[in-house]
C-alpha positions in Angstrom: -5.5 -4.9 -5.9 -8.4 -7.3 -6.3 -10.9 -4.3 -6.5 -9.0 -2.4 -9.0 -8.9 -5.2 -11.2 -12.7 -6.4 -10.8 -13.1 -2.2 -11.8 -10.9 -2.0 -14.7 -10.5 -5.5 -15.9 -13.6 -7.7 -14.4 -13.1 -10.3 -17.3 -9.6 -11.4 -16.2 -11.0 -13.6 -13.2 -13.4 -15.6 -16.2 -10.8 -15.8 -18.8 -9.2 -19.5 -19.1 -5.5 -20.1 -19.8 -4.2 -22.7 -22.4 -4.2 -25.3 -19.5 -7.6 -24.8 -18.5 -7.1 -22.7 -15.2 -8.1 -19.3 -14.4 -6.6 -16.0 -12.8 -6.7 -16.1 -9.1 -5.3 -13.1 -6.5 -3.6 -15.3 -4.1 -1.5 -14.1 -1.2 1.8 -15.4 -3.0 0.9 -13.3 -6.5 -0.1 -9.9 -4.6 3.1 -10.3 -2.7 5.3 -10.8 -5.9 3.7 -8.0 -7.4 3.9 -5.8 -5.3 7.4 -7.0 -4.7 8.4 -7.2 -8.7 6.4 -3.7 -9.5 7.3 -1.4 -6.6 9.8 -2.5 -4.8 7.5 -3.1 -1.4 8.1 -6.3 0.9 5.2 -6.9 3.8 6.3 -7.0 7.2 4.7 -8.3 10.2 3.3 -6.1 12.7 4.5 -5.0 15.6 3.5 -6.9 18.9 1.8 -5.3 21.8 3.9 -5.8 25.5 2.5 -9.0 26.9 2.5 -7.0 30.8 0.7 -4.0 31.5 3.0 -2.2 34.0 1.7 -1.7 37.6 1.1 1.7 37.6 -0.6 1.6 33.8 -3.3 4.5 34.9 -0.5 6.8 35.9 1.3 6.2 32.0 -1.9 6.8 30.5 -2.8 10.2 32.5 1.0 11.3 31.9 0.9 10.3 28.4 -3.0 12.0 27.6 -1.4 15.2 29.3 1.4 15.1 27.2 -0.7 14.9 23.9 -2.7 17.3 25.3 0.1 20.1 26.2 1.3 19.7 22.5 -1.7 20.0 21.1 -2.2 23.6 22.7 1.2 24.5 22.6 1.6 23.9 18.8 -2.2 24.7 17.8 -2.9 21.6 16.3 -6.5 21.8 15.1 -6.8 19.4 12.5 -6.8 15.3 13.8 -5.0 14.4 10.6 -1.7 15.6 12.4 -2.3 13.0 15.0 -2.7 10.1 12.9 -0.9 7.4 14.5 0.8 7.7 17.8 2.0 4.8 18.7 5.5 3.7 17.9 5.6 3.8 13.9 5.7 7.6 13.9 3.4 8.0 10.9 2.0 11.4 10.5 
């Protein structure tokens, strides 16, 4: 948001208001904006296990062979289609 509005309006962040102070992007605004314009709330992120299981090199190996089996059985040939695999499912 910042960079947009240092593009298209770089004189907002120098203009004063009646009580002397001057537009600042804080945390709180972008989230109430974002909130009050699209409808969009922030969430934390997702936490990584805090144990590795014992046998972590097998999971891997299964896991890479699995990615790897779908790739060539579905001709994936463009990385884009493998964007995020972990557990948010975004393609």
């Amino acid at each position: 948001i910042v960079g947009i509005l240092r593009h298209d309006l770089p004189e907002i962040f120098s203009m004063q208001a009646k009580d002397g102070s001057v537009f600042k992007c804080s945390d709180s605004w972008v989230k109430t904006f974002l909130y009050d314009q699209l409808q969009y709330t922030m969430r934390k992120g997702t936490r990584a296990a805090q144990k590795l299981p014992p046998n972590i090199d097998n999971v891997c190996l299964e896991q890479f062979l699995r990615l790897a089996l779908t790739i060539r059985d579905d001709v994936i040939t463009y990385p884009e289609f493998l964007v995020n695999i972990d557990q948010t499912n975004i393609i």
